[in-house]
C-alpha positions as CSV (number, residue, x, y, z in Angstrom):
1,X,7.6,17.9,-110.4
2,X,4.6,16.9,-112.0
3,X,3.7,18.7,-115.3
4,X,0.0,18.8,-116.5
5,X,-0.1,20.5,-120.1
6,X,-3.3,21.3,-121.4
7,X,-4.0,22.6,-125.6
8,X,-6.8,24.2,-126.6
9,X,-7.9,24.9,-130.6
10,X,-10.3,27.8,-131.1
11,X,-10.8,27.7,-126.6
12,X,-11.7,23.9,-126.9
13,X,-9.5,21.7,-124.8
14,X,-8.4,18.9,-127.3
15,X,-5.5,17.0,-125.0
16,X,-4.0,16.7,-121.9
17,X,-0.4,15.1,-121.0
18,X,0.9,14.8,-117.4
19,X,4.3,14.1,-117.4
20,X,7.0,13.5,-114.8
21,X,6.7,13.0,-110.7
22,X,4.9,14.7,-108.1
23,X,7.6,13.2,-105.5
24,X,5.6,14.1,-102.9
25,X,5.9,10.6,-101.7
26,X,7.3,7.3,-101.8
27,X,6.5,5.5,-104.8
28,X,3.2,3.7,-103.8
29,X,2.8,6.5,-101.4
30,X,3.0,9.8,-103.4
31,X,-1.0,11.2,-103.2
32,X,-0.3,14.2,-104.9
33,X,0.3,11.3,-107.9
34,X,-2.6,9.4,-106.9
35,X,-4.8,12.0,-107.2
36,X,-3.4,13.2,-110.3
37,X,-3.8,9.6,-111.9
38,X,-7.3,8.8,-111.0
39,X,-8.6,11.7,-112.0
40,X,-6.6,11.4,-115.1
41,X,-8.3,8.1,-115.8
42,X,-11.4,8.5,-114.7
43,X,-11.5,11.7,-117.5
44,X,-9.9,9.2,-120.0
45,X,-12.0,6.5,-119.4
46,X,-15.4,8.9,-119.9
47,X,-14.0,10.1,-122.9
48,X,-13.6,6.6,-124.5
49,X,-15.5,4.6,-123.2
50,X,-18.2,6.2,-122.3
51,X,-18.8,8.6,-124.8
52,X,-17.0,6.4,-127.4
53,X,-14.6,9.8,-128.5
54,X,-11.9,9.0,-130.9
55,X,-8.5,9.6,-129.3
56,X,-5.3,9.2,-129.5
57,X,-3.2,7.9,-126.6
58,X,0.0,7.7,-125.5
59,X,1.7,6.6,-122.2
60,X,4.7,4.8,-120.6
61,X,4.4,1.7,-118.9
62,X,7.2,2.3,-116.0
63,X,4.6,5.6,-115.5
64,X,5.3,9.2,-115.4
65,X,4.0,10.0,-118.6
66,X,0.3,10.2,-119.9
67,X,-1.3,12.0,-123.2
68,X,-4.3,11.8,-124.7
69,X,-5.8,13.7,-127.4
70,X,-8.8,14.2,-129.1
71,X,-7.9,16.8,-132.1
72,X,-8.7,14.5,-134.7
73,X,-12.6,14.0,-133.1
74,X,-15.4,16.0,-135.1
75,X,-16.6,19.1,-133.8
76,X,-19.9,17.9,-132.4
77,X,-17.5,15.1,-130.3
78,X,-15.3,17.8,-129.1
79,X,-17.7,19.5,-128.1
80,X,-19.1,16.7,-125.7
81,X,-15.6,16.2,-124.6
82,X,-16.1,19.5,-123.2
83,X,-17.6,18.7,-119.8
84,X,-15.3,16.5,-119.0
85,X,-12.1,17.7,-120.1
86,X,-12.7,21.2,-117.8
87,X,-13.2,19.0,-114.9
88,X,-10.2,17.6,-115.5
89,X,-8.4,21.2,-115.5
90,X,-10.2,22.2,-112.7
91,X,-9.3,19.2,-110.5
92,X,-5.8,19.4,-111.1
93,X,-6.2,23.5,-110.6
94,X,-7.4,22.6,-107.1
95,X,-4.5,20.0,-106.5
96,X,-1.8,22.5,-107.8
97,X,-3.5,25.0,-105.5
98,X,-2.5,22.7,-102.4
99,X,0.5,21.5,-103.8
100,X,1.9,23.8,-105.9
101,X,5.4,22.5,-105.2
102,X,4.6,19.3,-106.9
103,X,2.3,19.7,-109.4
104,X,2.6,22.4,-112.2
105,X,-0.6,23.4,-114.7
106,X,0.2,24.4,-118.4
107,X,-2.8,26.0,-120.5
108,X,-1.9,26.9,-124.2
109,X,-3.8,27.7,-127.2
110,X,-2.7,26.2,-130.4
């Protein structure tokens, strides 16, 4: 099962971590994971390199894990983060909705 955790400081979302398999699929095949990953990226790659956020990241190569976090960004960046970061929960609401044998979402304050 894919896990998607996401942590939120004072109700802001500050990171995000998928972690394990959907195993909907075959590897190559699994589009419960494929639309889990690019959305995952696509938020990633706004955050970074678009609005130029400092984050941390973290992530295996063989796959099956991805985290990124932006709790060391200022407020004001956070805040921009914001937008994109919610989409991101939202998407992978609507995927868990479908697939909620796969896919698992985790909100937690911290």
């Amino acid at each position: 099962m894919l896990e998607a955790r996401f942590l939120r400081r004072s109700g802001k979302l500050i990171s995000f971590t998928f972690e394990g398999h959907a195993d909907y699929g075959r590897y190559g095949e699994d589009i419960v994971c494929a639309a889990a990953t690019a959305q995952c990226m696509m938020i990633y790659n706004g955050i970074d390199e678009i609005l130029k956020i400092p984050n941390r990241l973290d992530m295996r190569q063989d796959g099956g894990y991805f985290s990124m976090s932006i709790d060391k960004a200022s407020d004001a960046e956070k805040e921009k983060a914001q937008v994109l970061l919610e989409t991101l929960r939202l998407g992978m609401k609507a995927i868990e909705t479908q697939y909620k044998d796969h896919i698992k979402i985790i909100e937690e304050e911290v």
